[in-house]
C-alpha positions in Angstrom: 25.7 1.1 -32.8 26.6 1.5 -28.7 24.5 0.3 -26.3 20.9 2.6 -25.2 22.0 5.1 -22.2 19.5 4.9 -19.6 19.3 6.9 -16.8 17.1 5.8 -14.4 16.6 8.5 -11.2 15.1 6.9 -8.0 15.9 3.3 -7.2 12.3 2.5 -5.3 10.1 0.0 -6.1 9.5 1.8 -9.5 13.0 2.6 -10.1 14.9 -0.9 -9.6 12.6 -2.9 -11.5 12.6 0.1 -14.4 16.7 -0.7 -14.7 16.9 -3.9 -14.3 14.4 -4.6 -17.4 16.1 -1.9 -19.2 19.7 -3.8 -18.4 17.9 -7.4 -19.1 17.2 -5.7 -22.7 20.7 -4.7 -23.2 20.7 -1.2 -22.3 23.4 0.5 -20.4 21.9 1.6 -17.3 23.0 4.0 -14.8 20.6 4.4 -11.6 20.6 7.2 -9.2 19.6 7.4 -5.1 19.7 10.0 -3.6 18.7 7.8 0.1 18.9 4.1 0.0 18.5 1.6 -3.0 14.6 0.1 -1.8 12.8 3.4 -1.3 9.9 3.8 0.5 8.7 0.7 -0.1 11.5 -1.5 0.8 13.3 1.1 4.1 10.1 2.8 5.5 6.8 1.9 4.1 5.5 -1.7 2.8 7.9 -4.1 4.1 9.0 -2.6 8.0 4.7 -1.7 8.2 4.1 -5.6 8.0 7.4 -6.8 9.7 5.9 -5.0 12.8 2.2 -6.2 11.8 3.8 -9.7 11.7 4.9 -9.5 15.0 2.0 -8.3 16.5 0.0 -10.9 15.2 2.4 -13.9 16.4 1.6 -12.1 19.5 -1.6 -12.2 19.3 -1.9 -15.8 18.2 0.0 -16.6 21.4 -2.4 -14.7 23.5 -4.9 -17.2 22.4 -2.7 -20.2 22.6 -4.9 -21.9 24.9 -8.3 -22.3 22.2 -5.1 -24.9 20.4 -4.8 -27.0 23.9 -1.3 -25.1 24.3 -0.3 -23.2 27.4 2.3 -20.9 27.5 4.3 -19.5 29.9 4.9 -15.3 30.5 4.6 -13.7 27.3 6.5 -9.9 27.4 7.1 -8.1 24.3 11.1 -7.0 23.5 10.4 -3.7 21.1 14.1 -3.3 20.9 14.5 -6.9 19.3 11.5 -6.1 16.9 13.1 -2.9 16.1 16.5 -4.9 15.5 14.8 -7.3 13.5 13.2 -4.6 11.4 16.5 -3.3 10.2 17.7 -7.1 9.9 14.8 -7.7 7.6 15.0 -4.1 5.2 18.6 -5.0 5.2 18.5 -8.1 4.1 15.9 -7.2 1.1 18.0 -3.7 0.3 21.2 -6.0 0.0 19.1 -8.3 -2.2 18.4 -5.5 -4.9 21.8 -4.3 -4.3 23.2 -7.6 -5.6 20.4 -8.0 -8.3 21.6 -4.4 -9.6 25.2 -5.3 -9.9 24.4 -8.8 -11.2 23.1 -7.2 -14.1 26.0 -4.1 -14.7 23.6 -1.5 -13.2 26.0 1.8 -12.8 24.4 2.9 -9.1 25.5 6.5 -7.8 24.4 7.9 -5.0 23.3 11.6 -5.3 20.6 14.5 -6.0 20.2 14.3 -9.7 18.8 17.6 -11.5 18.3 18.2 -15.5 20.9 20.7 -16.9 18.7 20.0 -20.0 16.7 17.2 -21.5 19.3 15.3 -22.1 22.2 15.4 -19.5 21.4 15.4 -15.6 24.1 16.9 -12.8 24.6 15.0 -9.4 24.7 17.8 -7.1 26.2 16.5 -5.0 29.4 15.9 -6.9 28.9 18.0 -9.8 29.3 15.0 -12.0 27.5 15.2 -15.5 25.5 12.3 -17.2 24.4 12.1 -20.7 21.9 9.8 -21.6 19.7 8.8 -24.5 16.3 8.0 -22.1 15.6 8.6 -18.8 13.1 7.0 -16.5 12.0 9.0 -13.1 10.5 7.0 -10.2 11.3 10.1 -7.5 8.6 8.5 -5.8 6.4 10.5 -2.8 6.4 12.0 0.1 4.2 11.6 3.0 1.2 14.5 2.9 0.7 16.6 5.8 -1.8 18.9 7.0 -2.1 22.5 7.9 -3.4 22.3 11.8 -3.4 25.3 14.0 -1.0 24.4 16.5 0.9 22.2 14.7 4.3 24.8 14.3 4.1 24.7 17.4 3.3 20.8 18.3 5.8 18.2 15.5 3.4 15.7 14.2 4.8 12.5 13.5 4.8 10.8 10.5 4.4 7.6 9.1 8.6 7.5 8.8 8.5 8.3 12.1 6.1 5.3 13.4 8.5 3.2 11.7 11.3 4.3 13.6 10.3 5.2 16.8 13.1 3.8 20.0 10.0 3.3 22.6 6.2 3.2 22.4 3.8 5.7 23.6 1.5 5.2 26.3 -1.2 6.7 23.7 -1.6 7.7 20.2 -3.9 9.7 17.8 -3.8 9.0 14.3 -5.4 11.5 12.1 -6.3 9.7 8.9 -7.7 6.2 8.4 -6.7 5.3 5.4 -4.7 1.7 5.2 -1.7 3.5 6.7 -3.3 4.4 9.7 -5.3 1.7 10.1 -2.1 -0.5 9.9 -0.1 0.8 12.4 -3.0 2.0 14.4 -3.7 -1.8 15.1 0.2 -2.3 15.4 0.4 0.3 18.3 -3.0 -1.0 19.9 -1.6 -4.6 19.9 1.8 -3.6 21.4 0.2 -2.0 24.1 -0.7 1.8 23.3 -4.3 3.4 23.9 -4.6 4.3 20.0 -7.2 6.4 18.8 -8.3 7.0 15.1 -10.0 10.2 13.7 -10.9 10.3 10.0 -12.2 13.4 8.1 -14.9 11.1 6.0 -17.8 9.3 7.1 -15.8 5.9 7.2 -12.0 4.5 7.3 -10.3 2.9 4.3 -13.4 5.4 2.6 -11.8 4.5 -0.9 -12.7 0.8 -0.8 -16.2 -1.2 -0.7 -18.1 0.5 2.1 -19.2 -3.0 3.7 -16.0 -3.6 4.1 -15.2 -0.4 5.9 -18.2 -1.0 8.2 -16.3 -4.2 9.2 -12.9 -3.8 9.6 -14.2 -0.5 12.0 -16.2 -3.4 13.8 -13.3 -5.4 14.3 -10.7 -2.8 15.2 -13.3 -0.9 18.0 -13.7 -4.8 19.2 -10.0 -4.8 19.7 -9.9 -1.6 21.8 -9.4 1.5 19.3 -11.4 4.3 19.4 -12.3 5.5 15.7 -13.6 8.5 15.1 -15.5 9.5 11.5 -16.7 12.7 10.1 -14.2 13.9 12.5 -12.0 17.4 11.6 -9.1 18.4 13.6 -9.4 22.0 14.5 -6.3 22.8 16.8 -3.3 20.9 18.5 -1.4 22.3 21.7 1.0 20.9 24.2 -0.5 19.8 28.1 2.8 19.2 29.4 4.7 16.6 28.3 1.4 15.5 26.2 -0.2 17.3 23.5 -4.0 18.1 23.3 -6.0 17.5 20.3 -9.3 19.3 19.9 -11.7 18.2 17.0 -15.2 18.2 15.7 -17.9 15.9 15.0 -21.4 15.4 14.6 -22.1 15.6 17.8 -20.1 18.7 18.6 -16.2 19.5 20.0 -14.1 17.0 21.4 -10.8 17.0 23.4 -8.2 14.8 23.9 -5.2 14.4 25.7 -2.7 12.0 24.0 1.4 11.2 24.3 2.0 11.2 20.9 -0.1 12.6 17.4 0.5 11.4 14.1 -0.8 12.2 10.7 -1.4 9.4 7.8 -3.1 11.4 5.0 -1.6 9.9 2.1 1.3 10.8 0.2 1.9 13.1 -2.8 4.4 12.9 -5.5 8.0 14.4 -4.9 10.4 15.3 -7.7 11.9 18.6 -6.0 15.5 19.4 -7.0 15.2 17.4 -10.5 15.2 20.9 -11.9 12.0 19.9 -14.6 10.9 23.3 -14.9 14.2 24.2 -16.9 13.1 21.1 -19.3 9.7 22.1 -19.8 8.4 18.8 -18.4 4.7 18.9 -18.0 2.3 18.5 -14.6 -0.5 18.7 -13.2 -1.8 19.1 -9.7 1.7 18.2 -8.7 2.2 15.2 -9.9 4.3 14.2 -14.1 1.6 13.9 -16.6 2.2 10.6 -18.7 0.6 8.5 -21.0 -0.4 5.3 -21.5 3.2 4.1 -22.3 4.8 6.1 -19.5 6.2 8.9 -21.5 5.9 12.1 -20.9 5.5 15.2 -22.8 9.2 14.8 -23.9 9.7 11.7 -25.8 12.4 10.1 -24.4 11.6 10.8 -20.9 9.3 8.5 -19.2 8.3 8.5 -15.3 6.8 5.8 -13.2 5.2 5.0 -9.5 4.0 7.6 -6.9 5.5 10.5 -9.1 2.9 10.5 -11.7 -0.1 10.7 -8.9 -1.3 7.7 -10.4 -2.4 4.9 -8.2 0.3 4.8 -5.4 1.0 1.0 -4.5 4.4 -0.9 -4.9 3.0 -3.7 -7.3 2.0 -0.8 -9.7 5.4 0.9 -9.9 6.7 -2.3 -10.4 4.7 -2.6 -13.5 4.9 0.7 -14.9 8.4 0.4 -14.0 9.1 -2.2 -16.0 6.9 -0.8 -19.1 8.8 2.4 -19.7 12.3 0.1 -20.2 10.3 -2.0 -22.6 9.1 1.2 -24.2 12.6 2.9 -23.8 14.5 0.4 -25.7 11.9 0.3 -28.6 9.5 -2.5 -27.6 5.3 -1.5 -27.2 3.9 -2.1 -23.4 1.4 -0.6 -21.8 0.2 -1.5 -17.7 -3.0 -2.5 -17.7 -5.1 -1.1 -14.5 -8.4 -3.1 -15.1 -7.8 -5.5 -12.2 -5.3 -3.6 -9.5 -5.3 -5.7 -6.0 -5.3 -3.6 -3.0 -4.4 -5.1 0.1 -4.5 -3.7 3.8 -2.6 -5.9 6.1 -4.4 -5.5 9.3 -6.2 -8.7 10.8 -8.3 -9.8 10.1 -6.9 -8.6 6.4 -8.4 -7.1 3.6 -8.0 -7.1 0.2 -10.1 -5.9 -3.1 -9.9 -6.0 -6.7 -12.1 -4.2 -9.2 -15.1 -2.0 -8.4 -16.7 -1.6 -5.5 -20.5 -2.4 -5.1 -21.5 1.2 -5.6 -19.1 1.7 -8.5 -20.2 -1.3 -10.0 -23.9 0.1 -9.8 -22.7 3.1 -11.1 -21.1 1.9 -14.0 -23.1 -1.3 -14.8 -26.6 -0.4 -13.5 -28.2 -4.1 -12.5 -25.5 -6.5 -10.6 -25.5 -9.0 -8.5 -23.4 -9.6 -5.2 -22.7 -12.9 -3.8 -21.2 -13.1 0.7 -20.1 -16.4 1.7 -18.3 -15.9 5.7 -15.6 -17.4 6.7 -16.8 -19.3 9.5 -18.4 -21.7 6.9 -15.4 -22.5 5.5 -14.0 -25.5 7.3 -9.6 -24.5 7.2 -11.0 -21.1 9.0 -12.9 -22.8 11.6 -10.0 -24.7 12.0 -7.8 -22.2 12.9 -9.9 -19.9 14.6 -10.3 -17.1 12.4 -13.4 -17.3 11.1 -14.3 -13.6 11.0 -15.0 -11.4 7.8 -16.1 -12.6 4.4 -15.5 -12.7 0.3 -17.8 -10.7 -1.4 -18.3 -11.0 -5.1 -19.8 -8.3 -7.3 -20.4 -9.3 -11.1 -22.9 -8.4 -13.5 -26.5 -9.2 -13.6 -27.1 -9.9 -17.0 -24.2 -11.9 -18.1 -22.4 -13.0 -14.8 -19.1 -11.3 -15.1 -17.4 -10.6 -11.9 -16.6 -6.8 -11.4 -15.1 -6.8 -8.0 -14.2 -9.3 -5.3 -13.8 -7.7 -1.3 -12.5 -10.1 1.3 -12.1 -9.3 4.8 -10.8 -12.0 6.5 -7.5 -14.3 7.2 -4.7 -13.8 4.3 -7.1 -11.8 2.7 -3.9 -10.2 0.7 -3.2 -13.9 -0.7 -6.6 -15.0 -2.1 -6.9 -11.6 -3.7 -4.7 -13.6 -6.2 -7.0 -15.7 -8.0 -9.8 -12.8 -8.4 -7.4 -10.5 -9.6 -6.7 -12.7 -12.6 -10.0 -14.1 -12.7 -11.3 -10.2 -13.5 -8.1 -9.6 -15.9 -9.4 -13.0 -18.3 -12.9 -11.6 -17.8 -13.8 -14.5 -15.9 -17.8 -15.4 -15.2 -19.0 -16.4 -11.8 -19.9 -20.0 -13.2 -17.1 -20.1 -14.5 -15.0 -19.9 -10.9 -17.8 -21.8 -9.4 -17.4 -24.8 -11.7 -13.4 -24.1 -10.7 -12.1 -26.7 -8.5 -10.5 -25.7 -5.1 -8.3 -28.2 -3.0 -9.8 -28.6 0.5 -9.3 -27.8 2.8 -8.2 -24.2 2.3 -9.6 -20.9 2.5 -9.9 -20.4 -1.5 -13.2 -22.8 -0.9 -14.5 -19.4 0.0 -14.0 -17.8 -3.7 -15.2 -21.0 -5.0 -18.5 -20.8 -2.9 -19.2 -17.0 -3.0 -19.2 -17.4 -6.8 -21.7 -20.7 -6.3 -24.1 -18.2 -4.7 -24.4 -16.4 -7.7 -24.8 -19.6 -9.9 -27.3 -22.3 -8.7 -26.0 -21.7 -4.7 -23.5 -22.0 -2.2 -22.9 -26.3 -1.4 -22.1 -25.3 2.9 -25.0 -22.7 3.6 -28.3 -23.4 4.3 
């Protein structure tokens, strides 16, 4: 018998890792891009977000120099060389997957690929036919906008276009505080730019543990940016070469005059042009229904990442990526979403993992929630960034830990250890009686879960 034919249509984060696993497994793979091998991920979302975030906080850091006995001279920010580095960076990665693809005998064409029927797709580019025996789509999303009177009249920017703006704004509004706009709302703030946030619900990042929102809005006001809550946008217009934002909240209307408005709502799935219709390939609420396994309601076709409206992060994709070519080429996987980290890379970061306090009340009844701050923990003190804490929420009766919430410095990196601790069904004595090297941050997990087990060893 001849090799498997995959077909794999997107080459994103869910894409490259979905043909290289199939390819790895022996399958003949041909992957299809209609932009640039990476996708959102790699050339406008994840990676260029925190190059810029990186920079800002090196900036930052030098700012305070002086709390380290260093003095510095003149510090002046070059956005040109940050927007060079930027493309160095994505390049760099892009060429990495590039080389990875070819490595393995990855056919890559570059193109618009649409079902003639359920087994052959068209490039439409080219007109060029391709059969294949499964077909994995990671089409990925798009970024969501809103309808705003004014707005035809008014372009809104996007979070593509933060990326790739040549020269910053003297001011900003963000509408939508979710982790996008909180990201390069603190970007734009640190670089400079009077940034102001208005979100629809009653706090920002409103999906995650709402003590945690509190705090990161605590922090980012601190730092100069104006966030608005409960907050609608009711009409944009131009005032010269600015454009004027009116909006509601509690208190009544509100007017604002800003250089430039953006919107960071979220994204929703895109698969336009991939002709699914014809094929009878089943969605809902815009987004391919799947299963467990990835498939969808055709057999051999299987989708991944952002396009089944599941939960949008990279590290997902990657995983569900990766399950339908093990489930392609005849092997049984299936992604588990019990412990999914979810990291915001703002400073100081955050970073969760499981449910949330309320959720966990919701779902468990009676639980327990341990706080130890970072300014007990010696490595933070020592650095001087002893702001934010890890907050562990685990059952009452027998001590399991539900969800861990860290705001604090490399939030995004301790989220590690919780993440697997709630996968194994770890017990807060059981991470207690863990030993952590000192000194490091991770004394923190180790601590907060000694609060729920006899108490913490370094607070009162």
């Amino acid at each position: 018998m001849g090799k498997e034919r995959v077909i794999v249509v997107g080459g994103g984060v869910g894409g490259y890792p979905a043909a290289l696993r199939a390819a790895r497994l022996g399958a003949d793979v041909t992957l299809i891009e209609r932009e640039k091998i990476g996708g959102v991920c790699l050339n406008k979302g994840c990676i260029p977000t925190k190059v810029f975030l990186h920079s800002a906080s090196i900036y930052r850091e030098i700012k305070r120099a002086s709390l380290f006995g260093l003095n510095t001279e003149k510090l002046e920010i070059d956005f040109n060389r940050l927007l060079a580095r930027k493309k160095t960076i994505v390049d760099r990665l892009t060429g990495g997957v590039t080389s990875l693809l070819k490595n393995k005998n990855v056919k890559v064409l570059k193109g618009t690929a649409s079902f003639t029927d359920s087994k052959s797709m068209k490039i439409l580019e080219t007109g060029e036919v391709l059969t294949g025996d499964k077909f994995i789509l990671a089409t990925g999303s798009i970024p969501a906008k809103l309808s705003i009177d004014g707005s035809e009249n008014v372009p809104l920017m996007t979070s593509d276009d933060l990326l790739n703006i040549e020269s910053l704004p003297n001011s900003l509004l963000i509408i939508g505080g979710g982790y996008i706009g909180v990201e390069l709302g603190q970007f734009y703030s640190r670089m400079g730019v009077k940034v102001s946030i208005v979100e629809m619900l009653n706090r920002i990042i409103p999906t995650e543990d709402e003590e945690i929102s509190r705090a990161l809005e605590g922090f980012l006001s601190k730092e100069g940016i104006s966030i608005f809550t409960q907050a609608k946008v009711e009409k944009i217009k131009k005032d010269g070469e600015n454009k004027r934002v009116i909006f509601s909240i509690p208190e009544g209307k509100k007017e604002m005059i800003t250089s430039e408005v953006a919107q960071t709502v979220g994204r929703k799935p895109h698969y336009l042009g991939m002709n699914i219709e014809k094929i009878g390939l089943k969605t809902d609420m815009g987004r391919i229904t799947v299963n467990d396994r990835m498939e969808t309601n055709i057999p051999h076709i299987y989708a991944v990442g952002d396009v089944t409206g599941g939960i949008m992060l990279a590290h997902v994709a990657m995983a569900e990526g990766e399950c339908a070519a093990r489930n392609a080429l005849g092997y049984s996987s299936s992604v588990s979403y019990l412990a999914v980290p979810r990291c915001i890379y703002t400073s100081p970061e955050v970073a969760c993992v499981g449910l949330t306090e309320r959720e966990a009340i919701k779902e468990k009844g009676e639980v327990q929630v341990g706080r130890f701050p970072f300014h007990a923990v010696g490595k933070a003190a020592l650095t001087e960034e002893t702001e934010g804490m890890i907050k562990i929420v685990a059952g009452k009766k027998y001590g399991e830990i539900l969800g861990v919430h860290i705001i604090g410095p490399h939030a995004t990196e301790l989220i590690s250890e919780a993440t697997l601790a709630i996968e194994m069904e770890v017990t807060v004595e059981e991470m207690a009686h863990t030993i952590h090297p000192h000194p490091t941050l991770s004394e923190g997990l180790g601590e907060a879960a000694m609060l729920l087990s006899g108490g913490a060893l370094h607070l009162p």
